[in-house]
Backbone as JSON, one array per atom type, in Angstrom:
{
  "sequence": "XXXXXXXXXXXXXXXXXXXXXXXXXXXXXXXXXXXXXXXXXXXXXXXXXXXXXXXXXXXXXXXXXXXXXXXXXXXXXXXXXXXXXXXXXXXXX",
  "N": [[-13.21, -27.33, 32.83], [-12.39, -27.08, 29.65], [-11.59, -24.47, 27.55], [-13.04, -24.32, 23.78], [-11.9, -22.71, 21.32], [-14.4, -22.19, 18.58], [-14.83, -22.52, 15.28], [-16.8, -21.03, 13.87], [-15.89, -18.53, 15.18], [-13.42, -17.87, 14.86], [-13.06, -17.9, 11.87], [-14.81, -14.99, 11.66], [-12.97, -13.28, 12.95], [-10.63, -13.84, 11.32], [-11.73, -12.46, 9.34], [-12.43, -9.67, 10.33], [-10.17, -9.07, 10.77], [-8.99, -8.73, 8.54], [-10.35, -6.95, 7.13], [-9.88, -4.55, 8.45], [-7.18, -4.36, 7.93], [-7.0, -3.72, 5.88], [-8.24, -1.15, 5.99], [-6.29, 0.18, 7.22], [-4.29, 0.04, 4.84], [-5.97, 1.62, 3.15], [-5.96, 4.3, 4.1], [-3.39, 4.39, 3.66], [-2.68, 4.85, 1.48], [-3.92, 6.28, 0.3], [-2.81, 8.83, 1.69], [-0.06, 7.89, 0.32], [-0.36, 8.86, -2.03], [-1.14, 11.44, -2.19], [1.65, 12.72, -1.5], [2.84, 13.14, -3.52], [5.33, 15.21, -4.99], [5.34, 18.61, -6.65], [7.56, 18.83, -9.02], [8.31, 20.83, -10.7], [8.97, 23.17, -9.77], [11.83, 23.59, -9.06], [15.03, 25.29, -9.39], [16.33, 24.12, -11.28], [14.99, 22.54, -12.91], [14.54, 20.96, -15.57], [12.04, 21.21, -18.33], [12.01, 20.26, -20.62], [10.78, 18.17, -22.98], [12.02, 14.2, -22.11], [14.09, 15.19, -21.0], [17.09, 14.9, -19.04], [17.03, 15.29, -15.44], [19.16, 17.04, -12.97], [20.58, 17.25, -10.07], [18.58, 19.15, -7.31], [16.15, 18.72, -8.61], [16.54, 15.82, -9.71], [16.33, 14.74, -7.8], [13.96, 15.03, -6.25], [12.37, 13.99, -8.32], [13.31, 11.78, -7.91], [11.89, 10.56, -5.69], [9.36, 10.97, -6.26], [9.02, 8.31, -7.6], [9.81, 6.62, -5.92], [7.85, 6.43, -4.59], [5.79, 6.3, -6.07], [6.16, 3.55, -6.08], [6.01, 2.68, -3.52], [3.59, 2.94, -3.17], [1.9, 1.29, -5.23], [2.55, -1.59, -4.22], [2.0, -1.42, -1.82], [-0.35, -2.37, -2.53], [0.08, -5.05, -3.23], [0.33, -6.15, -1.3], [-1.84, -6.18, 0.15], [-3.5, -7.66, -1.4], [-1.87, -10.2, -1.19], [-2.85, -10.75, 1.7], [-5.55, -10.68, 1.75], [-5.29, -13.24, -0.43], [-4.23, -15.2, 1.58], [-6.34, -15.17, 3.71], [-8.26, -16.28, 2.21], [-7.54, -18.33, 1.8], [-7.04, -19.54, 3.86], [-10.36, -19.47, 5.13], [-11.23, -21.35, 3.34], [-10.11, -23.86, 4.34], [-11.12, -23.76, 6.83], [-13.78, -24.48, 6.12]],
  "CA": [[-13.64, -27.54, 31.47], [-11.41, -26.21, 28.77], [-12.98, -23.72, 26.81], [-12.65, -23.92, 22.67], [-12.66, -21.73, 20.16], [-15.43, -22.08, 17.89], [-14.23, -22.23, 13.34], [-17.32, -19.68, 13.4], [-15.08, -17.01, 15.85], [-11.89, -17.43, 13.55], [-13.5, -16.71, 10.77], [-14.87, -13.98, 11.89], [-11.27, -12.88, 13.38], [-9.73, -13.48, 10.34], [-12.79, -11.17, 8.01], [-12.35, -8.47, 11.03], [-8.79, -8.62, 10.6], [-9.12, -8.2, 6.61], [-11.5, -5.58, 7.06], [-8.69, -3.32, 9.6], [-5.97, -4.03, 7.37], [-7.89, -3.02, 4.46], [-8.52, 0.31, 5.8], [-5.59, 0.5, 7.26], [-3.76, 0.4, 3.99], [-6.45, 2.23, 2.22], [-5.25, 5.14, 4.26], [-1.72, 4.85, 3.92], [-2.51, 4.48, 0.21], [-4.2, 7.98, 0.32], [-1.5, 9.43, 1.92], [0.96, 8.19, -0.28], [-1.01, 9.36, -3.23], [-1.09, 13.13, -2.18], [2.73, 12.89, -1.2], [3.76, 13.63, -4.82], [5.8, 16.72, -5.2], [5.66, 19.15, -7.88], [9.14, 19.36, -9.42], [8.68, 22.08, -11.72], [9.04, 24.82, -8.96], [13.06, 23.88, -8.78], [15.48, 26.26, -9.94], [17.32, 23.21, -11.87], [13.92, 21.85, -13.17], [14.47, 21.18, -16.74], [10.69, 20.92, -18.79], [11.82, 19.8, -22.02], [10.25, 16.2, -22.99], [12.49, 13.44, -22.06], [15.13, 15.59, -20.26], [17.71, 14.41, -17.31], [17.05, 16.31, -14.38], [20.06, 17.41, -12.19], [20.44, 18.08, -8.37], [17.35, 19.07, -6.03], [15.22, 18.69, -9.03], [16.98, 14.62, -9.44], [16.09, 13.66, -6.07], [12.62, 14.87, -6.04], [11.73, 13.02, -9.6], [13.24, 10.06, -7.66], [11.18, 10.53, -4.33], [8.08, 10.26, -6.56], [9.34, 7.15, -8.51], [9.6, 5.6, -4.57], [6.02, 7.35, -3.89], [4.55, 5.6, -6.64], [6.59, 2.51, -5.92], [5.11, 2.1, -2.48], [1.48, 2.68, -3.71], [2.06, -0.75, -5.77], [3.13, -2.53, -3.04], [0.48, -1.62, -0.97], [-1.68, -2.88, -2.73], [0.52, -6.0, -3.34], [0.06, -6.67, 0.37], [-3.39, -6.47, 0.34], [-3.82, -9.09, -2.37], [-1.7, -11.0, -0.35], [-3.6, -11.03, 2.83], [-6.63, -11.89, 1.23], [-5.57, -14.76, -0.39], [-4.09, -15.73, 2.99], [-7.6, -15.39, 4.5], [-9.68, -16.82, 1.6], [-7.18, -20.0, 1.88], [-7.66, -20.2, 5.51], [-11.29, -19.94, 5.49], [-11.84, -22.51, 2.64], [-9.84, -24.8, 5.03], [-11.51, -24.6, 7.74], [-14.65, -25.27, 6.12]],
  "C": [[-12.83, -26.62, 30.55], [-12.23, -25.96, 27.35], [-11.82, -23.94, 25.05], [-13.2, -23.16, 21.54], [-13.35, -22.2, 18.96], [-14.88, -21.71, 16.16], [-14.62, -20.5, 13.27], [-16.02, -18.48, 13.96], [-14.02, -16.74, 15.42], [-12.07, -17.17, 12.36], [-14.1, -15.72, 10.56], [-13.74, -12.95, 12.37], [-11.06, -12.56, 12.18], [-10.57, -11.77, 9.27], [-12.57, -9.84, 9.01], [-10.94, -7.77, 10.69], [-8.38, -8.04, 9.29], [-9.27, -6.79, 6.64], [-10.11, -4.61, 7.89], [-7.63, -3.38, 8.42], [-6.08, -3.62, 6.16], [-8.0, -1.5, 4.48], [-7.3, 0.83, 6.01], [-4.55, 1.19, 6.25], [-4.31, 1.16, 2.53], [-6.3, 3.58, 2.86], [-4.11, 5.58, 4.0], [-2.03, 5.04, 2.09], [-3.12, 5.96, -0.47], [-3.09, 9.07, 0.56], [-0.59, 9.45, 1.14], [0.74, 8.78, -1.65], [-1.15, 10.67, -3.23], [0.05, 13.53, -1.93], [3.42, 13.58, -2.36], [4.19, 14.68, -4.82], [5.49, 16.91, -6.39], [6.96, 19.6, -8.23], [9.3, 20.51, -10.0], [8.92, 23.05, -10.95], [10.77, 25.29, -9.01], [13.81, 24.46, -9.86], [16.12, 25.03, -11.46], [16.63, 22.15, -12.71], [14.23, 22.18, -14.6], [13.14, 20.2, -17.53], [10.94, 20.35, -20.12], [11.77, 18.27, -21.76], [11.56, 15.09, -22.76], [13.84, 14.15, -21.53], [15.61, 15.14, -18.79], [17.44, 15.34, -16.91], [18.78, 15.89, -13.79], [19.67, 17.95, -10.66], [19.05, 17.67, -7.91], [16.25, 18.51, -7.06], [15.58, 16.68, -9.56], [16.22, 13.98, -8.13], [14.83, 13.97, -5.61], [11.83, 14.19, -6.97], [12.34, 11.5, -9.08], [12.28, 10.08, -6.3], [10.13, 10.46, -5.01], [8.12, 9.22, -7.03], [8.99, 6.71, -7.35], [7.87, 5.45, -4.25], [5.42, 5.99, -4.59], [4.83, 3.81, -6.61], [5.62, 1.64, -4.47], [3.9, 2.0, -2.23], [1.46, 1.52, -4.29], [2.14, -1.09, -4.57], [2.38, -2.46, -1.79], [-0.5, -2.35, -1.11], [-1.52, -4.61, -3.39], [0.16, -6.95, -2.03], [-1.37, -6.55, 0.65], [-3.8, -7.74, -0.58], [-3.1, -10.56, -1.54], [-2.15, -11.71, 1.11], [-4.3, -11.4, 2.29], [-6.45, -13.09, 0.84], [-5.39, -15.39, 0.77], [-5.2, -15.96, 3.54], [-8.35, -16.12, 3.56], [-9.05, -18.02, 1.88], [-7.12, -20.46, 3.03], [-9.17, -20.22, 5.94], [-11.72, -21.23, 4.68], [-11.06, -23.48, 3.62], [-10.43, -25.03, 5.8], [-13.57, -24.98, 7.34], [-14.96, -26.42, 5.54]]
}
């Protein structure tokens, strides 16, 4: 007798699977949110309003630009899974 899977047990799959990748990226999304450096410590750190940085203090005002780049995009990919799952459960019911 060949056993089948049941709508109910895939949509429960899929909401389990939500749910994991949800936290999943509500960790990473923590993480990348305390990653920020403070620039002002570098020797080359210039504070006046709307000033280019130079050097070490350049490449850490771009490592938060990425920071805060990949916090979006986290949370781009979460919007995207869900719809994925809400448009696969309205199908299968």
């Amino acid at each position: 007798m060949k056993d089948f899977i049941m709508p109910e047990n895939n949509i429960m799959a899929l909401v389990g699977a939500f749910i994991g990748i949800a936290i999943l990226l509500g960790i990473g999304t923590q993480i990348l949110g305390n990653s920020v450096q403070d620039c002002s410590n570098l020797s080359d750190y210039d504070a006046t309003a709307g000033a280019t940085q130079i050097g070490w203090a350049a490449q850490c005002e771009a490592n938060n630009l990425q920071t805060q780049n990949a916090y979006a995009l986290l949370i781009i990919v979460l919007i995207v899974i869900a719809a994925v799952v809400i448009l696969t459960v309205v199908k299968m019911l």
